[in-house]
MOPAC internal coordinates of N, CA, C and O (Angstrom, degrees):
PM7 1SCF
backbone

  N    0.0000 0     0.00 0     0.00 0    0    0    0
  C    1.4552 1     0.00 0     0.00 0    1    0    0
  C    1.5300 1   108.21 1     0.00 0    2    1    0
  O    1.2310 1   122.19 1   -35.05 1    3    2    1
  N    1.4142 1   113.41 1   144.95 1    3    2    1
  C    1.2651 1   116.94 1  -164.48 1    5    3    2
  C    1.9313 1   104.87 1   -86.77 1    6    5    3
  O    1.2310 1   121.95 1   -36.79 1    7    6    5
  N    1.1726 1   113.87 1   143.21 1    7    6    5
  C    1.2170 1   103.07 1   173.45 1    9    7    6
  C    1.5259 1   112.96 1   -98.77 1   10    9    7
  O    1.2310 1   126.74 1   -28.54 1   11   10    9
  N    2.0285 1   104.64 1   151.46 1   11   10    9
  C    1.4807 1    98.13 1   178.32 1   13   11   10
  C    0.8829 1   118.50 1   -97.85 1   14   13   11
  O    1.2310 1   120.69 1   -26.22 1   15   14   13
  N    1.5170 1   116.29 1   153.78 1   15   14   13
  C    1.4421 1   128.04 1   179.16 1   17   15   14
  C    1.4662 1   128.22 1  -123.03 1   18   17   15
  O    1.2310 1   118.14 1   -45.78 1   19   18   17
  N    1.5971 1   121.15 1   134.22 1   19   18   17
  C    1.5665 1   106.40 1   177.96 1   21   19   18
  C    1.5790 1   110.80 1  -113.43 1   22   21   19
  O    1.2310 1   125.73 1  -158.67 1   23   22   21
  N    1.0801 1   106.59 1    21.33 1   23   22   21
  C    2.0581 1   119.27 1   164.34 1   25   23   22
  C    1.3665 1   101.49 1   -63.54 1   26   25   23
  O    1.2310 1   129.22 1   -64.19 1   27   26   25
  N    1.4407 1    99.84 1   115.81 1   27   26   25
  C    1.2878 1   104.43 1   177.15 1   29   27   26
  C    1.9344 1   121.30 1   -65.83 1   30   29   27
  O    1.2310 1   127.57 1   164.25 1   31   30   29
  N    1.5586 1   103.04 1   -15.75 1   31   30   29
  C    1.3207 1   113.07 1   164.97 1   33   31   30
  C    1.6616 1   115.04 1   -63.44 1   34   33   31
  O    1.2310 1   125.01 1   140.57 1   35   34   33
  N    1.0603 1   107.98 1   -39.43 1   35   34   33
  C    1.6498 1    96.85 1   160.63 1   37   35   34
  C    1.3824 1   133.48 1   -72.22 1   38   37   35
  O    1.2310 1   133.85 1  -163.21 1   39   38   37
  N    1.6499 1    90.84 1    16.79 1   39   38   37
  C    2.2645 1    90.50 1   174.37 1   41   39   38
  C    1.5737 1    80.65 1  -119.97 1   42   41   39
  O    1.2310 1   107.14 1  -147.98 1   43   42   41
  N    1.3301 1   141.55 1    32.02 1   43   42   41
  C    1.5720 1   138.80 1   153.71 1   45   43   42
  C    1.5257 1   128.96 1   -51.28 1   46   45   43
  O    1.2310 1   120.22 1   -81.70 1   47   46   45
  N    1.2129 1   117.18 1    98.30 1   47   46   45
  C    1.6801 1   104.46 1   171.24 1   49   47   46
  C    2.2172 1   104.57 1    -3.37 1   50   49   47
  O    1.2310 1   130.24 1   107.07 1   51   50   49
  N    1.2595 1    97.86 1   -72.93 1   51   50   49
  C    1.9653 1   118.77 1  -160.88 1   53   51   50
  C    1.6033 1    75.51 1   -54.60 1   54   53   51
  O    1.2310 1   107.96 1   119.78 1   55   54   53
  N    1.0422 1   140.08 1   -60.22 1   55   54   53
  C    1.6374 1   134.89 1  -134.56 1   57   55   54
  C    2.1072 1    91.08 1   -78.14 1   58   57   55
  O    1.2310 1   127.39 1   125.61 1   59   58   57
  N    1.3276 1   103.39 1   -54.39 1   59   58   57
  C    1.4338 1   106.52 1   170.21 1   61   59   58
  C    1.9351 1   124.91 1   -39.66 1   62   61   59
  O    1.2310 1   136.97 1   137.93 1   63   62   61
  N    1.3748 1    84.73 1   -42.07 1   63   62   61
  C    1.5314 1   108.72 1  -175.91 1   65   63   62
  C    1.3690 1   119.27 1   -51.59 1   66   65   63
  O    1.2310 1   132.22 1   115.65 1   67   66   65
  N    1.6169 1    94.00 1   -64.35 1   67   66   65
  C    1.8551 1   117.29 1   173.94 1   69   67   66
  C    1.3797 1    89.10 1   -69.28 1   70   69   67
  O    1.2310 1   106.30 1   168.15 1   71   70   69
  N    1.1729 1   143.05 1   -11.85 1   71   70   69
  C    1.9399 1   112.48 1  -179.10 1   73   71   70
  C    1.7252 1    93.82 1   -88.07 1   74   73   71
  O    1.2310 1   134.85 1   127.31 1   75   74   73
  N    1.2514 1    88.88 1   -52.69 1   75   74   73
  C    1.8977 1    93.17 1   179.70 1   77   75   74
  C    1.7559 1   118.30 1   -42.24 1   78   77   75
  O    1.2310 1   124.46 1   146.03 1   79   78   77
  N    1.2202 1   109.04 1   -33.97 1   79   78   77
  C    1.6925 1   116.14 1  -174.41 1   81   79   78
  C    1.7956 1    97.15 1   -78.05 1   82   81   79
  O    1.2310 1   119.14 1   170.20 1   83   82   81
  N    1.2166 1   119.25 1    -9.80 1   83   82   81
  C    1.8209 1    97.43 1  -178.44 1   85   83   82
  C    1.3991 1    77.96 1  -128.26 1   86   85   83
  O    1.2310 1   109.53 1   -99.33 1   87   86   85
  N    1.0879 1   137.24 1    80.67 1   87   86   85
  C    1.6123 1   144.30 1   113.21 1   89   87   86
  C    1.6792 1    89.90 1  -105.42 1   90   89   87
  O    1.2310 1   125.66 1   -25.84 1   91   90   89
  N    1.8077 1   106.72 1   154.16 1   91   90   89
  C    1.2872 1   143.49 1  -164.65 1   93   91   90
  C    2.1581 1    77.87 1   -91.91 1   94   93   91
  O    1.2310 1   129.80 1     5.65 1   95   94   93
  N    0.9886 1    98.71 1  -174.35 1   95   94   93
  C    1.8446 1   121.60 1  -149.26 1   97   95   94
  C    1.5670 1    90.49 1  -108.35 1   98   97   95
  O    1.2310 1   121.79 1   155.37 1   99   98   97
  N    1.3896 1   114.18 1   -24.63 1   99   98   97
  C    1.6437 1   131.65 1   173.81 1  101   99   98
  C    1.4649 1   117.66 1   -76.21 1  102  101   99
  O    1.2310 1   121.70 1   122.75 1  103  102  101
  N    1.6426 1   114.36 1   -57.25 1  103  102  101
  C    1.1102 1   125.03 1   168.60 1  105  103  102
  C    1.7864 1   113.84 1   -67.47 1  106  105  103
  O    1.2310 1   103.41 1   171.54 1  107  106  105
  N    1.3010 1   148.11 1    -8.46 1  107  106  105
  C    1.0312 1   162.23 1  -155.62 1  109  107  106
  C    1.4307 1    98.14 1  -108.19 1  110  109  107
  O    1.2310 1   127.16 1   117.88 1  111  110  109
  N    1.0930 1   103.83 1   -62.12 1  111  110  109
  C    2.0105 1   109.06 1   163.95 1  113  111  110
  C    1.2126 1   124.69 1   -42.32 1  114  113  111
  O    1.2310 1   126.42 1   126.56 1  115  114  113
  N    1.6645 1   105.26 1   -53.44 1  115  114  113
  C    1.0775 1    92.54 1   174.13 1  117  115  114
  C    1.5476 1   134.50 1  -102.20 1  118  117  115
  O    1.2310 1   126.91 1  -166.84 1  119  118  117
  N    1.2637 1   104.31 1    13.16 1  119  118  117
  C    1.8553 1   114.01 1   153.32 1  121  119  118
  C    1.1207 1   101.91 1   -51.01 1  122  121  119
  O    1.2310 1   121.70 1   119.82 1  123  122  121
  N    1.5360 1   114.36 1   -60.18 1  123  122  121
  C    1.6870 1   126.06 1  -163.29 1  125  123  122
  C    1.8290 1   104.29 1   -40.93 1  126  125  123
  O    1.2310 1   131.24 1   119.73 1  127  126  125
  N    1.6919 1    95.92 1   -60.27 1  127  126  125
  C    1.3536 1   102.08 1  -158.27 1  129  127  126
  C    1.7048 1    88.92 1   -62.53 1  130  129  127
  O    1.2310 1   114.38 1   129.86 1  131  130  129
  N    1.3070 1   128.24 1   -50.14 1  131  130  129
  C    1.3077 1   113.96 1  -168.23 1  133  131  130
  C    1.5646 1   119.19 1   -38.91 1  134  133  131
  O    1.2310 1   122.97 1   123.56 1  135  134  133
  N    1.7692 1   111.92 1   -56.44 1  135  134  133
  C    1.3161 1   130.66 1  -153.08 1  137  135  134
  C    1.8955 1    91.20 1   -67.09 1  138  137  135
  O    1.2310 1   125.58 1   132.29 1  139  138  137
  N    1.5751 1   106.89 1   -47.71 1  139  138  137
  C    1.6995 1   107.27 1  -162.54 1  141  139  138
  C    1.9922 1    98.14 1   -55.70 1  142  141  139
  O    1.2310 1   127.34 1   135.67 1  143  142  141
  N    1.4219 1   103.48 1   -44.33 1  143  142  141
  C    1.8471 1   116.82 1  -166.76 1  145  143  142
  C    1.9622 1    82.90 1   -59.54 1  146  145  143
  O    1.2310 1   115.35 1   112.54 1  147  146  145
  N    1.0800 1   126.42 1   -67.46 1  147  146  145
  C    1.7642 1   124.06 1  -160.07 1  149  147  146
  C    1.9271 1    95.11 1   -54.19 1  150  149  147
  O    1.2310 1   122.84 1   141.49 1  151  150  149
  N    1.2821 1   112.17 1   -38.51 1  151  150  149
  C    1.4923 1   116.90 1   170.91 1  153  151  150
  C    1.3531 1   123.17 1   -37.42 1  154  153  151
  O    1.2310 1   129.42 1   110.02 1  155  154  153
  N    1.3500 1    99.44 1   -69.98 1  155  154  153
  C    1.3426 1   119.96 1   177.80 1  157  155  154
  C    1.6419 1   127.39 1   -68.81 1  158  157  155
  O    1.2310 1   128.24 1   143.66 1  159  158  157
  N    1.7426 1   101.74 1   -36.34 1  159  158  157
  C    1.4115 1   104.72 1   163.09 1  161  159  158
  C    1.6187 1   116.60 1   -46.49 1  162  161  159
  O    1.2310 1   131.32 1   129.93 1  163  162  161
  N    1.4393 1    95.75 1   -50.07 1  163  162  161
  C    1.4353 1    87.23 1  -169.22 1  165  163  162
  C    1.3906 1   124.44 1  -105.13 1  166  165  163
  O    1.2310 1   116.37 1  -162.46 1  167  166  165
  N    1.1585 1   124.51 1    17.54 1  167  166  165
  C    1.6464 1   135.01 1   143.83 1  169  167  166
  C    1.4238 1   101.50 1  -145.56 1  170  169  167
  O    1.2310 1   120.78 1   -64.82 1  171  170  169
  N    1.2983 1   116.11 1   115.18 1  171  170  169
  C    1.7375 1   129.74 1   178.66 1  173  171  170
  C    1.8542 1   106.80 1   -85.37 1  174  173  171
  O    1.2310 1   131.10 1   141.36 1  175  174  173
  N    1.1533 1    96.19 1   -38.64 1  175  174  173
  C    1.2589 1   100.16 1   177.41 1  177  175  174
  C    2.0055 1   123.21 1   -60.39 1  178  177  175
  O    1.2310 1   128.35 1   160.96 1  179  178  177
  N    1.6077 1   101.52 1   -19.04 1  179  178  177
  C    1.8557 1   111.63 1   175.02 1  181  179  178
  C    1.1791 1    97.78 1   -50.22 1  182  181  179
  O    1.2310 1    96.69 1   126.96 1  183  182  181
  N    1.5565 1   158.86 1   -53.04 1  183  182  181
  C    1.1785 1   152.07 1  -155.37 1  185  183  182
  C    1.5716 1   121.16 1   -73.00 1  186  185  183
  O    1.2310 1   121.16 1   143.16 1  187  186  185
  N    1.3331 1   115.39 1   -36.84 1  187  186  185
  C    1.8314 1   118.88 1   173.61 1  189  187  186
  C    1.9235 1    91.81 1   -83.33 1  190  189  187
  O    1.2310 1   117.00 1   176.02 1  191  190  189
  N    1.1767 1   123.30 1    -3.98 1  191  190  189
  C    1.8856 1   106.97 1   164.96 1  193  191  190
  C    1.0167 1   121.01 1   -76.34 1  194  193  191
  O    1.2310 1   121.45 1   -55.07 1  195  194  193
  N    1.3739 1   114.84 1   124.93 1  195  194  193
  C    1.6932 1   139.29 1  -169.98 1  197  195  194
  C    1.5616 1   104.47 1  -124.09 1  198  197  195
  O    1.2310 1   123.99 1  -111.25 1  199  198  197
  N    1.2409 1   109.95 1    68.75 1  199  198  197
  C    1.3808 1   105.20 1  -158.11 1  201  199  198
  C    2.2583 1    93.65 1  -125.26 1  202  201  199
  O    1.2310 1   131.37 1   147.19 1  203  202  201
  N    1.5696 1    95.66 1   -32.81 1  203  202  201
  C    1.7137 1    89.09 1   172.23 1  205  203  202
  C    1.2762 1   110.69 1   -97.61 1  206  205  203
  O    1.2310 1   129.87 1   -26.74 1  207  206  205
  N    1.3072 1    98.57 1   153.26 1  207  206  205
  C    1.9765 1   114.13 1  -157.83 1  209  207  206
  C    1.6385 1    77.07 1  -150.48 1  210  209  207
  O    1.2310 1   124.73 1   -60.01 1  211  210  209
  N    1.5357 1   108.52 1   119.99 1  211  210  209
  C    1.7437 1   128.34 1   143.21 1  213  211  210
  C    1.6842 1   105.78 1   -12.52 1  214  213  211
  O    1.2310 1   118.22 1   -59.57 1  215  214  213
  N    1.3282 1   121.00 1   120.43 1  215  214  213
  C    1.3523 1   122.86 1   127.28 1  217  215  214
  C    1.0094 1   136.65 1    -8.87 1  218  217  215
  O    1.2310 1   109.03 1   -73.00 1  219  218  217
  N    1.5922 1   138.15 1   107.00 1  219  218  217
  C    1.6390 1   113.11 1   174.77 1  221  219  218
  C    1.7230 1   102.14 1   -78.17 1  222  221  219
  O    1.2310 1   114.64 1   145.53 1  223  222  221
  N    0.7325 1   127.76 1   -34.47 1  223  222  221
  C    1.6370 1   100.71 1  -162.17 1  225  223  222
  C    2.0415 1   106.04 1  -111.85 1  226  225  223
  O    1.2310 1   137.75 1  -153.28 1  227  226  225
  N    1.3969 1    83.21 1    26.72 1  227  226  225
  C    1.5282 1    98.21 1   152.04 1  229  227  226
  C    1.6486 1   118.86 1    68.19 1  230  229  227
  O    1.2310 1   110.25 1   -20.06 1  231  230  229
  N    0.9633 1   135.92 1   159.94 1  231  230  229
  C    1.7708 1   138.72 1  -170.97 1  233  231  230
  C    1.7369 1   114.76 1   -73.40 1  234  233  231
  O    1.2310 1   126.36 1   -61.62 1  235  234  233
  N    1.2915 1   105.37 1   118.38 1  235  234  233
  C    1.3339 1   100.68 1   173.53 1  237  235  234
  C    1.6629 1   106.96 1   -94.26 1  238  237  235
  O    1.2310 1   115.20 1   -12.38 1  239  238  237
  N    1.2940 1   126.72 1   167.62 1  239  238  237
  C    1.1565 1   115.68 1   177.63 1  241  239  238
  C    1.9706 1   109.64 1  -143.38 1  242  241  239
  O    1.2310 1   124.99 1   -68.76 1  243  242  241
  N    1.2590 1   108.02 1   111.24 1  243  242  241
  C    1.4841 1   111.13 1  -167.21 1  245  243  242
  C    1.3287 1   109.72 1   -87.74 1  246  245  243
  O    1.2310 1   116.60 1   -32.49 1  247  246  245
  N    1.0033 1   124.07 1   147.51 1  247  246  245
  C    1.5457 1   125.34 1   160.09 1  249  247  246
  C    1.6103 1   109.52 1  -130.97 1  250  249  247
  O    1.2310 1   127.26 1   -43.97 1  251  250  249
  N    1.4614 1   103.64 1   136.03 1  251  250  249
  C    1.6616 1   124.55 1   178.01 1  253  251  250
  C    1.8253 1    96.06 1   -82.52 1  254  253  251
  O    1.2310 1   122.21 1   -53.17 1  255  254  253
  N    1.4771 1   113.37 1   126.83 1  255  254  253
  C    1.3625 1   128.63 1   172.88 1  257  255  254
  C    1.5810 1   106.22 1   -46.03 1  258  257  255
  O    1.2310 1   120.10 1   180.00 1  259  258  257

């Protein structure tokens, strides 16, 4: 059983990350399918939006030391 926490370091991008890396490849799917179905429940219409278009000069990616 998972324990709860109110450390705000456990609402961290990294803290999210490491919870996400020990779900199995099964359970990961089905977050997905959960999160896309709560998506869609609650705006049906997100799927006919054609509104993001690729970057032309492509993703930079920064990191703070």
């Amino acid at each position: 059983m998972a324990d709860i926490s109110h450390d705000w370091q456990d609402e961290s991008l990294e803290a999210k990350a490491r919870w996400f890396r020990t779900l199995t490849p099964e359970e990961r799917l089905e977050y997905l399918i959960e999160m896309t179905n709560l998506i869609l429940e609650n705006n049906p219409g997100i799927a006919d939006r054609k509104y993001a278009e690729p970057l032309p000069e492509g993703v930079r990616v920064v990191k703070l030391p």
